[in-house]
C-alpha positions as CSV (number, residue, x, y, z in Angstrom):
1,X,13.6,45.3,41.7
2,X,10.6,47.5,41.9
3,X,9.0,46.7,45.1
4,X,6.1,48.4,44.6
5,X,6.1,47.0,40.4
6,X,5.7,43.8,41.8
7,X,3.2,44.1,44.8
8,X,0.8,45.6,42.2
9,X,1.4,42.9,39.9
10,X,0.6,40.1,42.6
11,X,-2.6,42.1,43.6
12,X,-3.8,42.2,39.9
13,X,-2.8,38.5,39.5
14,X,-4.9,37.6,42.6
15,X,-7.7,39.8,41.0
16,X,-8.0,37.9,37.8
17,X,-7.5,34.6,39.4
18,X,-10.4,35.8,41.3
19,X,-12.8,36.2,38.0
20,X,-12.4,40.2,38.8
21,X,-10.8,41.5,35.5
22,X,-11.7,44.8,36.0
23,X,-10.1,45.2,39.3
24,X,-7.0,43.5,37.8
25,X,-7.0,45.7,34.9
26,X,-6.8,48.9,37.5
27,X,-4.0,47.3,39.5
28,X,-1.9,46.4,36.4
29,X,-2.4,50.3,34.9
30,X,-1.1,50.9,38.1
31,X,1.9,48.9,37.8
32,X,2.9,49.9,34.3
33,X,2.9,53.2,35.7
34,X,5.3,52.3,38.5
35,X,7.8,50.9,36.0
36,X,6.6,51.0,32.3
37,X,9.5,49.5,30.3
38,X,8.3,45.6,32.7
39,X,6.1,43.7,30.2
40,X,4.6,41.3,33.3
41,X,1.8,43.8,33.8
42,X,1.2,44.4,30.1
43,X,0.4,40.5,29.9
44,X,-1.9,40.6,32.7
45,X,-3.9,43.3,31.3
46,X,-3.6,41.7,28.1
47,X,-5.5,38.0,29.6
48,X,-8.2,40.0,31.4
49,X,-9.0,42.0,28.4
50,X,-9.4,38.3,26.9
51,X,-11.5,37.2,29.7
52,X,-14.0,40.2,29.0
53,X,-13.5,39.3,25.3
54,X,-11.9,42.5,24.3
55,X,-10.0,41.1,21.7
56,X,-8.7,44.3,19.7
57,X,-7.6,45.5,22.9
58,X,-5.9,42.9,24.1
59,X,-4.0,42.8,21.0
60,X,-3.0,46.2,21.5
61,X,-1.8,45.5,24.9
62,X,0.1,42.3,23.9
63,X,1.8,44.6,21.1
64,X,3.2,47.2,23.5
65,X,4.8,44.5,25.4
66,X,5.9,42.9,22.8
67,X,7.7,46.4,21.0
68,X,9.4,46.4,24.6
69,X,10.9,43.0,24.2
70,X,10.7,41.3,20.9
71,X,11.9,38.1,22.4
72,X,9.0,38.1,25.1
73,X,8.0,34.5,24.8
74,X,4.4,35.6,26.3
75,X,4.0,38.7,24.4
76,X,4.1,36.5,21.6
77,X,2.1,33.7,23.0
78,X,-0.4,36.7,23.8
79,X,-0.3,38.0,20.1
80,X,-0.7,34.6,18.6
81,X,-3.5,33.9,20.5
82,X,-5.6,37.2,19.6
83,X,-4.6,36.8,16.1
84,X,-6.0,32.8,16.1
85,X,-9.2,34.1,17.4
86,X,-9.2,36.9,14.7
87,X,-9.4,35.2,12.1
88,X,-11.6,35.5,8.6
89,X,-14.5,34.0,9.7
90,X,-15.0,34.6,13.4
91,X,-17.0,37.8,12.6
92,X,-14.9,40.6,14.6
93,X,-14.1,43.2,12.2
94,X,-10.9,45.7,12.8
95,X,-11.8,49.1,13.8
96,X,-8.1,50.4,13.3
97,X,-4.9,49.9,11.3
98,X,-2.5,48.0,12.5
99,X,1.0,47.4,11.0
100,X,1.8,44.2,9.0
101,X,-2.3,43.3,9.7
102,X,-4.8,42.9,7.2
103,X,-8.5,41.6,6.7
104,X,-6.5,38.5,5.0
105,X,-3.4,38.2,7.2
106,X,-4.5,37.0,10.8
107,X,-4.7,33.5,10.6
108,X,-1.1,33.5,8.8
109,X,0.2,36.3,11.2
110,X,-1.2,33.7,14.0
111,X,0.8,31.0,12.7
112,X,4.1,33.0,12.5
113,X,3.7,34.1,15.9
114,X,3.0,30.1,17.2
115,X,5.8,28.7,15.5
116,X,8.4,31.4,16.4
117,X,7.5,31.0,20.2
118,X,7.3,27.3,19.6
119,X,11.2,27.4,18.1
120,X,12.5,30.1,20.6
121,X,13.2,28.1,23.5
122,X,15.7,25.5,21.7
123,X,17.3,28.4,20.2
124,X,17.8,30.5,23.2
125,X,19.0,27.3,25.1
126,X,21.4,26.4,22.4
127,X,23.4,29.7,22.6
128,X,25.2,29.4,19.3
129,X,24.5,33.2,17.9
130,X,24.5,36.4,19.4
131,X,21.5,38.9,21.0
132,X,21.6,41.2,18.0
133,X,21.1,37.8,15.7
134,X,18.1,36.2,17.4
135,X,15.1,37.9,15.5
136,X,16.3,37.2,12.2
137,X,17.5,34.0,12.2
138,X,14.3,32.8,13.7
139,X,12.5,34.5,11.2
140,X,14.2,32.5,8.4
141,X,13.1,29.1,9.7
142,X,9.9,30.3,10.9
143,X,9.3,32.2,7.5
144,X,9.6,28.5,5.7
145,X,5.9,27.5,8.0
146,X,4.5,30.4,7.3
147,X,5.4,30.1,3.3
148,X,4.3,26.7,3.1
149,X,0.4,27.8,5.1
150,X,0.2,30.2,1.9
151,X,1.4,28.2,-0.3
152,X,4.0,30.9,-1.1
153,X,6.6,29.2,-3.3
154,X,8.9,31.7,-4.1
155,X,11.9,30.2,-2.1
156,X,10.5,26.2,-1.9
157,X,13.7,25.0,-3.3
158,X,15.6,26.8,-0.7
159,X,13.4,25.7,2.4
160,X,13.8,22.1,0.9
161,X,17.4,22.5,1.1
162,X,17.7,24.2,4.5
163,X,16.8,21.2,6.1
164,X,19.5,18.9,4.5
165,X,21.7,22.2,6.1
166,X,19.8,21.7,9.4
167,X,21.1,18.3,10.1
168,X,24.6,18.7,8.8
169,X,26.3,18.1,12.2
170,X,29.3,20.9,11.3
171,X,27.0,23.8,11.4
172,X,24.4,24.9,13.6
173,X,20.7,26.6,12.3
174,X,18.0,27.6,14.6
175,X,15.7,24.8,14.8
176,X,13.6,23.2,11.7
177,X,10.0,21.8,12.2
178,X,10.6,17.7,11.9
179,X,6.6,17.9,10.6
180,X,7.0,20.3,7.7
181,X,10.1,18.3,6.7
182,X,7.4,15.1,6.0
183,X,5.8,17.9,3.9
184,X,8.7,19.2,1.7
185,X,10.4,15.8,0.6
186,X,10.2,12.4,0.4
187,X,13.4,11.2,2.1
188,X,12.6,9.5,5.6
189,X,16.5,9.3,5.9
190,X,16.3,12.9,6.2
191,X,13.1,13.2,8.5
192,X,15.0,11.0,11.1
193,X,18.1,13.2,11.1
194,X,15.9,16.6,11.7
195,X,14.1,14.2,14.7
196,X,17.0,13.6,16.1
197,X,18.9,17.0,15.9
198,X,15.5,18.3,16.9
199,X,15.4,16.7,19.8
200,X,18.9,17.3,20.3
201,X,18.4,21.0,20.1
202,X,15.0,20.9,21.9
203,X,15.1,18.8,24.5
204,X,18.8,20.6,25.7
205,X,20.1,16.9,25.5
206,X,21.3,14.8,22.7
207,X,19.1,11.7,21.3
208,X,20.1,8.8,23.4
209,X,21.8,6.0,21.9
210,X,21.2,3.1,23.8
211,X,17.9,2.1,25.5
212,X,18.4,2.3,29.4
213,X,16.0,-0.7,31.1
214,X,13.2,1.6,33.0
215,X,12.6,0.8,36.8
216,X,9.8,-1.9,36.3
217,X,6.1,-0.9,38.4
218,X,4.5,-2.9,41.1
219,X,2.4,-5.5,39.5
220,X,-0.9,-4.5,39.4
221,X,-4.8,-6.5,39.1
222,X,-4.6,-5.0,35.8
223,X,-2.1,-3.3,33.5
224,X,-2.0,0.3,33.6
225,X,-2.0,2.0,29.9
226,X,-1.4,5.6,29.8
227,X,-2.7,8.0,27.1
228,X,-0.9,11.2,26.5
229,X,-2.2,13.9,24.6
230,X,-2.8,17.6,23.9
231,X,-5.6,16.8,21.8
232,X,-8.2,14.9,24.2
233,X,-10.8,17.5,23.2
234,X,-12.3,18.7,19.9
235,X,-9.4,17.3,17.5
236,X,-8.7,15.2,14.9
237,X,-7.0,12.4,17.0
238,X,-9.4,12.0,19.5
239,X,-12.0,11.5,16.8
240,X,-9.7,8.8,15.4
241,X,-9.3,7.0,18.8
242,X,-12.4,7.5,21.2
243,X,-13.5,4.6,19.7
244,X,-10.7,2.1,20.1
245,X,-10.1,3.6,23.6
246,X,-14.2,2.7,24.6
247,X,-13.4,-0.9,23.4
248,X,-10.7,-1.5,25.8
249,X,-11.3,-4.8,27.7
250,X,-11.8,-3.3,31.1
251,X,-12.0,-6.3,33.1
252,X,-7.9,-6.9,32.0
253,X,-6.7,-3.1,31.2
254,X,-6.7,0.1,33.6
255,X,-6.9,2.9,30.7
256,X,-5.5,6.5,31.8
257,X,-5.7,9.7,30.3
258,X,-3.0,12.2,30.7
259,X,-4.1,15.4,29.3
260,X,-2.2,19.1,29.0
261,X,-4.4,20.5,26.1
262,X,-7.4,22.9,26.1
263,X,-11.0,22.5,27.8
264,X,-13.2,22.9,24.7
265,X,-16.4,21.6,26.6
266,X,-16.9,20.1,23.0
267,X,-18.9,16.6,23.1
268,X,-15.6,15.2,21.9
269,X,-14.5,15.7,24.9
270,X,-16.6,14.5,27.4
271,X,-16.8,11.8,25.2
272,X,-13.2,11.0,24.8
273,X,-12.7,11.7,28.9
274,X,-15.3,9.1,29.8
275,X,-13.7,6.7,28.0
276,X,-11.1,6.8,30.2
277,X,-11.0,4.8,33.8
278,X,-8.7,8.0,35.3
279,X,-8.3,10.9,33.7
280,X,-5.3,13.3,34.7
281,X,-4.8,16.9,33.8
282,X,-2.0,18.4,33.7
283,X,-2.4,21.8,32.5
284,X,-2.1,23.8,35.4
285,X,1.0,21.9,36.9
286,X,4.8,23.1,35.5
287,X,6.5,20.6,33.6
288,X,8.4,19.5,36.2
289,X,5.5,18.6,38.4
290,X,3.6,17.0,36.0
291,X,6.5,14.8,34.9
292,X,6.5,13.8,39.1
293,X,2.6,13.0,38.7
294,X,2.9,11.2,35.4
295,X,5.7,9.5,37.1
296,X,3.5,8.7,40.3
297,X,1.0,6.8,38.2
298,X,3.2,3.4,38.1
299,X,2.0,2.9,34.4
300,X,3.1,0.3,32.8
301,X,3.1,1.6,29.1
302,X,3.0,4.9,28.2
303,X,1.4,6.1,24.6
304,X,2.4,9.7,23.7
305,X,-0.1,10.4,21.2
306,X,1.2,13.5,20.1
307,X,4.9,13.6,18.8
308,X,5.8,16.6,16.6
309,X,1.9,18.2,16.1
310,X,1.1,21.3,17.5
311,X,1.5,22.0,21.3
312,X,3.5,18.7,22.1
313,X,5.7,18.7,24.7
314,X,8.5,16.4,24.5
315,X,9.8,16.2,28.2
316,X,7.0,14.2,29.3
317,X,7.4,11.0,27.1
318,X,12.2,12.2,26.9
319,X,11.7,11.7,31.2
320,X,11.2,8.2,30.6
321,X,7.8,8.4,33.3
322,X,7.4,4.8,32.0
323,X,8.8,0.6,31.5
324,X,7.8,1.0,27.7
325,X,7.2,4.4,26.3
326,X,4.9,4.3,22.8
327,X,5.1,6.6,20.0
328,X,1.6,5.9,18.5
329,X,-1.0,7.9,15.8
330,X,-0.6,11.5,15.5
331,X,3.0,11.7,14.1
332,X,4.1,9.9,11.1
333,X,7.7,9.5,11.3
334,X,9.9,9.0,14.1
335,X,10.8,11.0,17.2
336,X,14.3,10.5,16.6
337,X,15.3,9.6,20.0
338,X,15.6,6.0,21.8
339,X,13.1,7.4,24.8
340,X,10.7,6.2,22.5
341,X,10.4,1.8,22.5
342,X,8.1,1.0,20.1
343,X,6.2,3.2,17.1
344,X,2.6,1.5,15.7
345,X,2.9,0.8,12.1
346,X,1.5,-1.3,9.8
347,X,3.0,-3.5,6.9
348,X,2.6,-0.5,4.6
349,X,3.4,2.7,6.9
350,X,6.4,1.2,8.4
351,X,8.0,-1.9,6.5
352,X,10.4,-3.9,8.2
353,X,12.9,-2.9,5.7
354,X,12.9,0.5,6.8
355,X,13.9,-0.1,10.4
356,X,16.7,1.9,9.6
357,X,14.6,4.9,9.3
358,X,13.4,4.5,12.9
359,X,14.6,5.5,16.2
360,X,11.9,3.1,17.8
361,X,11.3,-0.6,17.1
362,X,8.9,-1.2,14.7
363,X,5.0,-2.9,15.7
364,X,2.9,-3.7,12.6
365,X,-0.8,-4.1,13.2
366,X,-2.4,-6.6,11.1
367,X,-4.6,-4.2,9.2
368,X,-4.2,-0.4,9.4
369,X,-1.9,1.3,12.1
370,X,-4.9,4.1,12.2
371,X,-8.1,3.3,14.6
372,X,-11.4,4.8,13.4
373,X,-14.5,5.3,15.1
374,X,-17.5,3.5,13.8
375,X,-19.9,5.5,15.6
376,X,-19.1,9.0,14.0
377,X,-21.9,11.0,12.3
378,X,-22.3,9.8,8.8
379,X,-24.9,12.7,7.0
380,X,-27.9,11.2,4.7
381,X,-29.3,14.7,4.0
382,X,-28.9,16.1,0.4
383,X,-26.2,18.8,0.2
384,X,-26.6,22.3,-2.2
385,X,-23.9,22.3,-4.5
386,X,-24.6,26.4,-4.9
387,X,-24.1,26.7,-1.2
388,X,-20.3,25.8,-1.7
389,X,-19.4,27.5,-4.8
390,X,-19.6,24.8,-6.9
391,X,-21.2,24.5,-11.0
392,X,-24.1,22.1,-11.0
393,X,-22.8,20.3,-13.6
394,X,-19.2,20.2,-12.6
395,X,-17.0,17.2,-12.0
396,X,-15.6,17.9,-8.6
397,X,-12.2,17.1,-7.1
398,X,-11.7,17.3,-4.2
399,X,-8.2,17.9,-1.7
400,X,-9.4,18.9,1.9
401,X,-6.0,18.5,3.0
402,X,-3.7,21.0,5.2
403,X,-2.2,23.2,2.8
404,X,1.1,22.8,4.0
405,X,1.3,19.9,2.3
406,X,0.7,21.5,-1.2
407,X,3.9,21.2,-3.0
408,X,4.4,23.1,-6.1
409,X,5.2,20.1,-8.0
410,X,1.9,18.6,-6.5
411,X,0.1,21.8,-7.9
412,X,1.2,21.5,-11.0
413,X,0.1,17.6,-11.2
414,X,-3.4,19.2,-10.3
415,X,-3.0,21.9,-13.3
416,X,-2.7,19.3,-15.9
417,X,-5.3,17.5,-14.9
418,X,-7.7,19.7,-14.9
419,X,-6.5,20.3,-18.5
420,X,-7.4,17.0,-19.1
421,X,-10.4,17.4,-17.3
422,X,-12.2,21.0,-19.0
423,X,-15.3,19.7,-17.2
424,X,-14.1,19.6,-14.2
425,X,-13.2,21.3,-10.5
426,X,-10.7,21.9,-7.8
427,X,-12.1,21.9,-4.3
428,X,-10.0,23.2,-1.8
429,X,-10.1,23.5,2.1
430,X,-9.0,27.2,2.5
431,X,-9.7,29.4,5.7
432,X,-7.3,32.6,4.8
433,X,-7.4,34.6,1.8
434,X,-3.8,35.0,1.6
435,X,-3.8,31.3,0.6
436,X,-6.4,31.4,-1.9
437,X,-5.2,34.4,-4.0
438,X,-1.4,32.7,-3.8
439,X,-3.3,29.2,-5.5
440,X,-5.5,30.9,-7.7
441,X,-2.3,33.0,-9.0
442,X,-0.4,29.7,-9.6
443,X,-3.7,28.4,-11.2
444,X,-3.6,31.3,-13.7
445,X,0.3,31.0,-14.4
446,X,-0.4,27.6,-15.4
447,X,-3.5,28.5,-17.8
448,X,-6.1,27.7,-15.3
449,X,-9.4,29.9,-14.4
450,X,-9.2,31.2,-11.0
451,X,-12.4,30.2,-10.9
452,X,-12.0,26.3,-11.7
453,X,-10.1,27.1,-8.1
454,X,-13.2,26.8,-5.6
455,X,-12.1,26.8,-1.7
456,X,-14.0,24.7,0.9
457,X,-14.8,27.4,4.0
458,X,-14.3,25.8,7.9
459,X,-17.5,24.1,9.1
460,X,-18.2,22.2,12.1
461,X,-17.2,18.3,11.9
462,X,-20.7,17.4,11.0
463,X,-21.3,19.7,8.0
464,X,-18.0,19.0,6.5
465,X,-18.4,15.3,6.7
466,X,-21.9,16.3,4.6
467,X,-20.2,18.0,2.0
468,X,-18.3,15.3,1.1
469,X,-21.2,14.0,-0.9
470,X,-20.6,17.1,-3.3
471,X,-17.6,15.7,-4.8
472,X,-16.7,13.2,-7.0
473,X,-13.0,11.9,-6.3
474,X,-10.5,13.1,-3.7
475,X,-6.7,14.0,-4.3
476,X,-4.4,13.3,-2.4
477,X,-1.2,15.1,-1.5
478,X,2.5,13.7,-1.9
479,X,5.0,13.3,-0.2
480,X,2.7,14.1,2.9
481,X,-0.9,12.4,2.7
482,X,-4.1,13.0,3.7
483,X,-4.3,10.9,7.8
484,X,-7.8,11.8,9.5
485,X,-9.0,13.5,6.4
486,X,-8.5,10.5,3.9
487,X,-10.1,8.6,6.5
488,X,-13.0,11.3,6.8
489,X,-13.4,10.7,2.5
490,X,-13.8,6.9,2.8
491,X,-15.8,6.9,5.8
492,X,-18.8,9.4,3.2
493,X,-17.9,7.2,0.0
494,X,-15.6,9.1,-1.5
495,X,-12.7,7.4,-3.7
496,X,-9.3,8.5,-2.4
497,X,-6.6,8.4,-5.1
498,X,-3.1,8.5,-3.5
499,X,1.0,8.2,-4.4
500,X,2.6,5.9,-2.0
501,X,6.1,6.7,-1.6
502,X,9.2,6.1,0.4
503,X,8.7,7.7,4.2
504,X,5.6,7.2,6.3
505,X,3.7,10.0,5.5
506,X,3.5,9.0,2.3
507,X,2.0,5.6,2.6
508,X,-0.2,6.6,5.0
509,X,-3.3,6.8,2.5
510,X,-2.3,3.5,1.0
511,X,-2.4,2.0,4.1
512,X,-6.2,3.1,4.5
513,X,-6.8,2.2,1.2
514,X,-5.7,-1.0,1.4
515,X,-7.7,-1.8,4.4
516,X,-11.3,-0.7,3.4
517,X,-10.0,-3.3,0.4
518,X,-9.2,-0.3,-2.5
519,X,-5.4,-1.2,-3.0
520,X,-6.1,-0.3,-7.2
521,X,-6.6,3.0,-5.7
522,X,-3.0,3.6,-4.9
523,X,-0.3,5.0,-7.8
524,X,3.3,4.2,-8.0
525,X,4.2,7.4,-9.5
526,X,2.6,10.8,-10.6
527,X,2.4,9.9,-14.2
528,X,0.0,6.6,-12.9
529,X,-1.6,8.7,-10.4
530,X,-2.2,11.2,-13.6
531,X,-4.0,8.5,-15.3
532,X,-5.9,6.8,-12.6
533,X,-7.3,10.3,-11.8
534,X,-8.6,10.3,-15.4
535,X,-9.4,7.1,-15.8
536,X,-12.1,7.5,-12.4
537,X,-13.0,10.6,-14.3
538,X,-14.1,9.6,-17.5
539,X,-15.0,6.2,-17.1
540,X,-18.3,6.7,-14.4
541,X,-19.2,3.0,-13.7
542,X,-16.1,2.4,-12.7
543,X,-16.4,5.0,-10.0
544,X,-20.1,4.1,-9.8
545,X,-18.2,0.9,-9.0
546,X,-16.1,2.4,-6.1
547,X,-18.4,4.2,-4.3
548,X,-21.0,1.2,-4.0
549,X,-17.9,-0.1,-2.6
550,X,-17.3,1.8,-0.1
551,X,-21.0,2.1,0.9
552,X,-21.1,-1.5,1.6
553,X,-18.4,-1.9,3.1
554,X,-17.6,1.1,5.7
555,X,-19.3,-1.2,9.0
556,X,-17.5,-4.0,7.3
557,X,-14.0,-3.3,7.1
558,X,-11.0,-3.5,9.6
559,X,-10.5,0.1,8.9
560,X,-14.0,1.3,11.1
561,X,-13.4,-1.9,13.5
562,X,-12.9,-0.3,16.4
563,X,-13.6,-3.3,18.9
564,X,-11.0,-5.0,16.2
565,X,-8.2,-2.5,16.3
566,X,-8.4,-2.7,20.4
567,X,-8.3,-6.1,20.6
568,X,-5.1,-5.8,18.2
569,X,-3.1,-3.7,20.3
570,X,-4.1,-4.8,23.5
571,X,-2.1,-8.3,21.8
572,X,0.7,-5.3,21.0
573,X,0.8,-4.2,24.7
574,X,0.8,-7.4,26.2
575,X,4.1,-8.4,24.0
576,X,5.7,-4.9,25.2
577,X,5.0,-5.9,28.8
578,X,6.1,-9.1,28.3
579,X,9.4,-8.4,27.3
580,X,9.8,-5.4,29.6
581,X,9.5,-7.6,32.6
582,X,11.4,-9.7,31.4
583,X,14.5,-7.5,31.3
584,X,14.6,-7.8,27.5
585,X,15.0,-4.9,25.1
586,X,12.8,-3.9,22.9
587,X,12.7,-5.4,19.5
588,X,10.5,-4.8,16.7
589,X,7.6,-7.4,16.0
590,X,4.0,-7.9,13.8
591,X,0.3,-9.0,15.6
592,X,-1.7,-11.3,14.1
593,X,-5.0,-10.5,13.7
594,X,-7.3,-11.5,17.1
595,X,-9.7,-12.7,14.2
596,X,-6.8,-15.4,12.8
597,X,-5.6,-17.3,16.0
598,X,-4.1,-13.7,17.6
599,X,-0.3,-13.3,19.0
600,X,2.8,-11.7,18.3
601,X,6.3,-12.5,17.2
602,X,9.3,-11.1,16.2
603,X,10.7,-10.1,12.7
604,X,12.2,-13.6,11.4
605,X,10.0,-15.7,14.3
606,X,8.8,-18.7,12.7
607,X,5.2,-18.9,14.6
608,X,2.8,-16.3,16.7
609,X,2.6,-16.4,20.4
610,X,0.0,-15.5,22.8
611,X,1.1,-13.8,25.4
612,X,0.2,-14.4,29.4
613,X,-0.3,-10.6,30.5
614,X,1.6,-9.9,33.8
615,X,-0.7,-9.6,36.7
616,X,-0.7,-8.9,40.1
617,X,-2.1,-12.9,41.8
């Protein structure tokens, strides 16, 4: 060990935890020149430069330390995170060339970057391939995100099929993202075996069988709830919950947040962190500690409001810090391992017929398993069709989802319709021009104008929620469906036609729909989803109709009930606790509406119960 490497190091650490990056910058150009093959002061340099906003130079600096080590998780970390900021739209423009970059490439280069880092730490822990194999093998299944953020096809058969390969238990694969499996097939057979050898692989353990009985928590005045989440800031899941998390009844519940995600200093977030009673963070503790403090909180249910999104972490929820752990909102599918008690469905999401599909016991909520907030901006100002790129006298169609969850047969189902449709528009959400030449190519194979192929820019919350008004009908995507943004659509009046199929991500729209009282809106197949598009299209009374619908009844619905939804699962709680202190397993079970004589009971239970919540005398 370098002695003097390692001093210098410390000193420049000290100096940038001090807010002095230049000093640390001079120590760490010290360092590298006491031993320049380290990359530790390489990555120093690299988060000072950050801190002064350098950002071409800190991805410089991040690049050297990754050429030295390829496998350097925080090299990659570092070049990811440059990348993400330099994106299309954030205004900094590259001064030099730099290999495999482009003016189009450094959102997608961004995402490679993530998801390789994200899937390098299973595979490095699994040990099933040699040192010389690591970088290409990881590239394969980190190549199959990146294809499916261009919506590069080329090899979609052969992605769809890697995962069947993935969870064959006689071979091993590097890791495969259990979300973009919900994206490339509907099969939720399949997307609980890739949970489950997911977790297998990630967590360093294999999925747990049988449900051990947690240590039960000194009873409390109140019951303790805990909230975990990466995304208690500026995201979509806090803007689907703050509401339902307010309404808690606070005289009965103690409501935590346990945070380990960014400080945005957004309004979100002060928002969504004074809706809590405590609120935790975690982000500077390891993971070891802050599975001790999570423990340390004697909760009595633990949510985990993340599950397979971006920046979970699964040893929180897999240590068990908790009687009941929850797997609840952001994911839409199962975590594929019995650490998880309970998931919150709905009669639609998660029938009890597809139990089987489930890891965790199944809770269906009387209305949707998705809380809204009624108190979000709704716009009234007139939007410019012009300013978006869109004919005056166009019908417009709109699909603001995550383009991940464009499949080329989905695409194609969009082609003929706008044959159909001559009149008419495709409204995109596209932020990388990598993605938009890749669609409008596939547009022009199929003998559609590129420019009938019109792409929706990124916009603060507010102004996207106003553009909505621009379009006429929104399509969803299948097998994975539009979550927070179908939601967005109805909440502005915008008919949402969905395909409700097999797997939970594929009902999830339905469930929505079904809710705010649309079920008509919902197709069996692509041929009646074909036609119902068509139908709304040419027939505009009848989606006069809908829209009037949706006007009058956005306050009025159980979908944008917040107080509603929290009473609901507060019922859905109590049950959980009930049977937790009583040394009883978990078992799946419906709520009754609060509205309709409340309780709970279990699937085949004749009658609803109300449950006495436990409570310290």
């Amino acid at each position: 060990m370098n002695k003097d490497y390692e001093k210098q190091c410390n000193t420049a650490e000290l100096k940038l935890a001090e807010g002095d990056a230049v000093k640390a910058i001079e120590m760490a150009h010290l360092a590298c020149g006491s031993a320049p093959h380290q990359g530790r002061a390489y990555h120093i340099i690299g988060k000072a430069l950050i801190a002064q906003e350098e950002w071409l130079s800190a991805l410089e600096t991040y690049e050297l330390a990754w050429l030295l080590d390829p496998m350097d998780a925080d090299a990659n970390l570092g070049v990811g995170t440059v990348l993400g900021h330099l994106r299309p739209n954030s205004g900094t423009s590259v001064s030099r060339p730099l290999p495999e970059l482009s003016a189009f490439g450094y959102y997608s280069k961004a995402c490679r970057r993530f998801l390789r880092i994200k899937l390098l730490a299973p595979a490095q822990r699994a040990g099933k391939y040699a040192h010389g194999e690591q970088s290409n093998v990881l590239i394969k299944t980190a190549i199959m995100d990146i294809d499916a953020a261009i919506c590069n096809w080329e090899n979609f058969q052969a992605h769809t099929q890697y995962f069947y390969e993935y969870v064959n238990p006689q071979k091993y694969l590097p890791p495969a993202s259990p979300w973009l499996s919900l994206c490339f097939k509907d099969d939720p057979d399949l997307h609980l075996k890739v949970a489950q050898k997911f977790t297998n692989d990630y967590a360093g353990h294999k999925a747990v069988t049988s449900r051990k009985m947690r240590p039960l928590g000194k009873l409390k005045k109140r019951p303790r709830i805990g909230y975990l989440s990466a995304d208690f800031h500026d995201h979509a899941t806090s803007r689907l919950m703050v509401g339902m998390l307010e309404a808690h009844t606070r005289e009965i519940w103690e409501v935590v947040g346990i945070s380990y995600g960014p400080d945005d200093g957004s309004a979100m977030q002060k928002r969504v962190r004074n809706a809590f009673e405590i609120f935790v963070d975690l982000k500077n503790g390891s993971v070891e500690e802050n599975i001790k403090k999570i423990k340390s909180l004697n909760l009595d249910v633990l949510v985990d409001t993340k599950g397979f999104t971006g920046d979970f972490e699964m040893a929180y929820s897999s240590s068990r810090p908790a009687p009941v752990v929850v797997n609840f909102l952001a994911y839409p599918g199962s975590m594929g391992s019995t650490a998880y008690d309970y998931i919150i469905g709905d009669k639609i999401v998660t029938p009890f017929d597809h139990q089987k599909y489930f890891s965790e016991c199944i809770v269906q909520m009387p209305n949707a398993y998705q809380p809204n907030d009624p108190n979000r901006f709704f716009p009234s100002e007139k939007q410019s069709k012009s300013k978006e790129g869109l004919p005056e006298d166009a019908l417009v169609l709109a699909a603001f989802n995550n383009t991940r969850k464009i499949t080329p047969d989905q695409f194609q189902c969009w082609m003929r319709i706008l044959k159909n449709l001559p009149q008419s528009v495709l409204w995109l959400y596209g932020d990388d021009l990598m993605t938009e030449g890749n669609l409008r190519a596939n547009a022009q194979q199929a003998g559609i104008s590129a420019e009938r192929i019109i792409f929706a820019k990124h916009l603060p919350e507010f102004e996207h929620l106003a553009r909505h008004q621009l379009a006429d009908i929104f399509l969803d995507t299948f097998p994975c469906n539009a979550h927070t943004t179908a939601s967005d659509a109805l909440w502005m009046g915008l008919p949402v036609v969905t395909m409700q199929g097999q797997c939970f991500a594929s009902r999830v729209a339905g469930s929505l729909l079904n809710a705010i009282g649309l079920p008509e809106l919902i197709a069996k197949n692509q041929n009646e989803y074909e036609q119902l598009i068509y139908k709304l299209a040419t027939e505009p009374q009848t989606l006069s109709k809908l829209k009037n619908h949706l006007k009058n009844h956005r306050k009025k619905s159980t979908l944008f009930n917040s107080e509603l939804y929290s009473k609901n699962i507060e019922q859905a709680y109590s049950f959980m606790i009930d049977r937790s202190r009583k040394g009883k397993a978990p078992h799946s079970f419906e709520v009754r509406d609060i509205n309709e004589g409340g309780g709970s009971r279990l699937i085949g239970g004749l009658e609803f119960k109300n449950i006495q919540i436990y409570t310290k005398k």
